[in-house]
Structure formats: structure tokens, C-alpha cells
N, C-alpha and C positions, 0 to 999 in steps of 0.2 A: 576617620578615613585617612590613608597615608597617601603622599602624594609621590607619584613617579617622578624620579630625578634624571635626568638625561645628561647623563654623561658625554656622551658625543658632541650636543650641543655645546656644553662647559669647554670641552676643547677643541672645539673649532673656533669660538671667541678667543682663546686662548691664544691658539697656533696660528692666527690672524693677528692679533696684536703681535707675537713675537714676530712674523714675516715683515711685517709695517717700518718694526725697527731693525732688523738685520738688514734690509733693501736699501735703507737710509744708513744706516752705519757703514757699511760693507760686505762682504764676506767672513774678513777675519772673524766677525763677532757673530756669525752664524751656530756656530757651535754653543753660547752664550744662551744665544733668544732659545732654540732648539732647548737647551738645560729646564731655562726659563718656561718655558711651554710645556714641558712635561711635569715639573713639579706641583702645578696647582690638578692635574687633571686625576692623581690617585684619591684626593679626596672626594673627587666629583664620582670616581668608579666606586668608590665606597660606599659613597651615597644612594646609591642605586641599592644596597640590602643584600644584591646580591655574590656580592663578596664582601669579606671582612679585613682583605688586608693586601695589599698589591706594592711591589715594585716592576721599574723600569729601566732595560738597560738599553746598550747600545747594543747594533747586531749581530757584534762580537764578544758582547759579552766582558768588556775589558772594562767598563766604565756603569757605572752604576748613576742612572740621572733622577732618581729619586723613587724613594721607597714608602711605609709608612713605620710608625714608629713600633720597633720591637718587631718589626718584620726583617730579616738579618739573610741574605741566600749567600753565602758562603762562596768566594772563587771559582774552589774544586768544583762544587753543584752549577751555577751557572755554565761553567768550562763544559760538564758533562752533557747541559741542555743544547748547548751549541753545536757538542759532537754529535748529537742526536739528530738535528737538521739537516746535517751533514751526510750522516748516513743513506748508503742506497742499496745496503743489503735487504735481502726477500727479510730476512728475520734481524729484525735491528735488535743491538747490545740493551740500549735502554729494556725494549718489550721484554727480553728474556731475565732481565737483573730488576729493573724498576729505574728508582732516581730518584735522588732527594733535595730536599727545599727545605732550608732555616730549619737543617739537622736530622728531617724527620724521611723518614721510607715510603715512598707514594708506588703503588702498583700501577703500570703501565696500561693505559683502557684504549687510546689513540695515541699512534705516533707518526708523522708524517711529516715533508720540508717545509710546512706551516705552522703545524699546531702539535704539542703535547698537553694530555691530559692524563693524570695522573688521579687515584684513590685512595684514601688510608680509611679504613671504616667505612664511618659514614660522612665524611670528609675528602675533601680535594682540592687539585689545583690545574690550572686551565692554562697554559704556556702557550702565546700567540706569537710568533716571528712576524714581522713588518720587512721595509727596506731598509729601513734602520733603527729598529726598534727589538727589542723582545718584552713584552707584556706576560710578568707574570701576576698570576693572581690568585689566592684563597680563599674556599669557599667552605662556611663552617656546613654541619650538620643540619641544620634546620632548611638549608638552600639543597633546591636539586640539581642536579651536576646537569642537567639543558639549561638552567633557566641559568647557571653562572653562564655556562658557553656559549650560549648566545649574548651575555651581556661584553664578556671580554671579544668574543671574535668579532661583533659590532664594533667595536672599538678600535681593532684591527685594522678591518675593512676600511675602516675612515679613514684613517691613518694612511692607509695606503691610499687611497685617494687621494689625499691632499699631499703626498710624497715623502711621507713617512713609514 
């Protein structure tokens, strides 16, 4: 029997320990614990089965705060995901072109100033905007594209909760 891994939980311990110390340090080192906080929590989304590979940027997109190994989203690709949120035409660029991640062409399923998810086969990937976050994340073939999206936009959600 396998056990569910709750990711959410993993970082909110996390991003409670990072608060603890940026409160006590300052502000300067906010950016720091923030880094700090996000790095242990792609293992913990991993964990969960139902992705296989996730990075996290800031929600600009300029700053990459931790990825997982041999998961690579290229500037241009991020820059693109950003302009997507950004978008408030009736038919956005992304949906009519698609968009790509660590090289590869994903078809356009949802796009909105939240959430991109995107298709290649029987594969995807699930793009959550926060307040200062973008969660992206890959989802192989054997995961079904609800059960990744609920695992990342849960993720999300909390994040935004606790002001991320």
C-alpha cells in the first residue's frame, strides 16, 4: 500500500520555519528564507506521484528559486508563461500557438491570469501563478491531468494563503 505524501503540509512547516527566521533577522533576509522555503518543498510535490518533476520561480519569472534535477525551463519559456498571465485578450497567444517547457511543445487545454496547463501526448504540465510564485510542474503519462491539477493548484491555494 503506498502512502499519500502531503505536500502542503511539507511546506507549511517549511515556510513557518523560514517566517521564524526572516522576523528575527529582518527583512533584508526575507528574500533568503523565502529561497529557503521553497527549495525543500519540490521534493515534497514530488512525492505525492503525482508529478515527476517541478520548478519554482518568482512571479516574474526572473529568478528561478528551485527546480528539480534535469528539469531545465529555459528564460525565453518562462518569459512566455508570464506573458500568458498577462494576457486579457478573448483568444490568448499561448492558446492559439501553445508553449513550451524544458524544450518541449505543450498544447494549450487552460489558460487564464491563474493557471496554465498545457498537453504533449499523454503527458503535461500544470503552471500555477501565486503572489509571488509560479509553480510549474510535470506530469508523466501514467498521472491524469486532474489528479496532477489538483495536486499543484492545492499548492497554490496554500501558498496564497499564507502570502505567497
Amino acid at each position: 500500500m503506498m502512502l499519500k505524501y502531503d505536500a502542503t503540509q511539507k511546506v507549511e512547516e517549511r515556510l513557518a520555519t523560514a517566517q521564524v527566521y526572516a522576523n528575527k533577522k529582518g527583512s533584508a533576509i526575507q528574500s533568503i528564507a523565502a529561497f529557503c522555503a521553497f527549495a525543500y518543498p519540490l521534493p515534497s510535490l514530488v512525492a505525492t506521484g503525482n508529478v515527476d518533476k517541478a520548478a519554482i520561480f518568482n512571479s516574474e519569472g526572473t529568478s528561478l528559486w528551485a527546480s528539480s534535477p534535469g528539469f531545465t525551463v529555459a528564460p525565453a519559456e518562462i518569459k512566455a508563461v508570464v506573458a500568458s498571465f498577462a494576457d486579457t485578450n478573448d483568444l490568448k497567444r499561448v492558446q492559439s500557438e501553445g508553449f513550451y517547457v524544458a524544450g518541449e511543445k505543450f498544447f494549450t487545454l487552460i489558460s487564464d491570469e491563474r493557471s496554465l496547463y498545457g498537453k504533449k501526448g499523454k503527458e503535461g504540465v500544470v503552471i500555477v501563478k501565486t503572489q509571488q510564485a509560479i509553480l510549474v510542474a510535470h506530469y508523466p503519462e501514467s498521472v491524469q491531468p486532474g489528479v496532477a491539477a489538483n495536486t499543484v493548484e492545492q499548492l497554490g491555494d496554500y501558498l496564497i494563503s499564507v502570502g505567497y
